[in-house]
N, C-alpha and C positions, 0 to 999 in steps of 0.2 A: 070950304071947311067951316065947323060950326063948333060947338062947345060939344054936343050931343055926338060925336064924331070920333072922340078923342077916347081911347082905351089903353090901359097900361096891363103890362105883363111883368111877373115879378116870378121869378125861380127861384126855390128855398132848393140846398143841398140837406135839407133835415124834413119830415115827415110832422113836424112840430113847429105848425107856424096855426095863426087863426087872424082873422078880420074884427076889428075893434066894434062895439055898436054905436048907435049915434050919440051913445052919452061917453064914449071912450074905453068901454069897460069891456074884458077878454077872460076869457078861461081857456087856459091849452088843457084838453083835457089826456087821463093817460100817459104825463109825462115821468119819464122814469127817475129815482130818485137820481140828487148826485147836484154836480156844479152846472149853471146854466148860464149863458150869456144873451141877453135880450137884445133886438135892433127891431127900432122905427121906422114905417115911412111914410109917407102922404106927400103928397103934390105940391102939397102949399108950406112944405117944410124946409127951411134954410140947411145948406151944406154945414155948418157948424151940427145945427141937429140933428141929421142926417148921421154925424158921423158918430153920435153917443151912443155906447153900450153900457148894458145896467146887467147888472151881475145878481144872480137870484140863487140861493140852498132851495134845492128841494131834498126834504125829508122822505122817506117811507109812511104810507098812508095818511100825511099829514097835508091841510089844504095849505097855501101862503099865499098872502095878501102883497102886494106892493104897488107903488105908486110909482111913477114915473112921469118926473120934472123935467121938460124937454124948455 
């Protein structure tokens, strides 16, 4: 086995997930307005990290920005 080897598989029960790019930055697009709760994950991320949810308003027609401090 090698590093090039190695594959992960991740199953969302929601239709509103997306892949971060290499500077970190995401758009879910399409997401309906209302209360939202966010989770992270990556390989290289500690179980404390792992286990943070970020809570996000989405408005109607309106974009929102946030950051997340992991």
């Amino acid at each position: 086995l090698h590093p090039e080897m190695v594959a992960y598989i991740i199953v969302c029960k929601t239709p509103y997930f997306v892949v971060a790019d290499e500077t970190g930055n995401f758009t879910i697009p399409n997401l309906p307005a209302g209360s939202w709760k966010i989770k992270v994950w990556n390989e290289k991320l500690k179980q404390k990290q792992l286990d943070k949810t970020f809570e996000v308003k989405v408005e109607e027609g309106k974009e929102v920005t946030i950051d997340l401090e992991l």
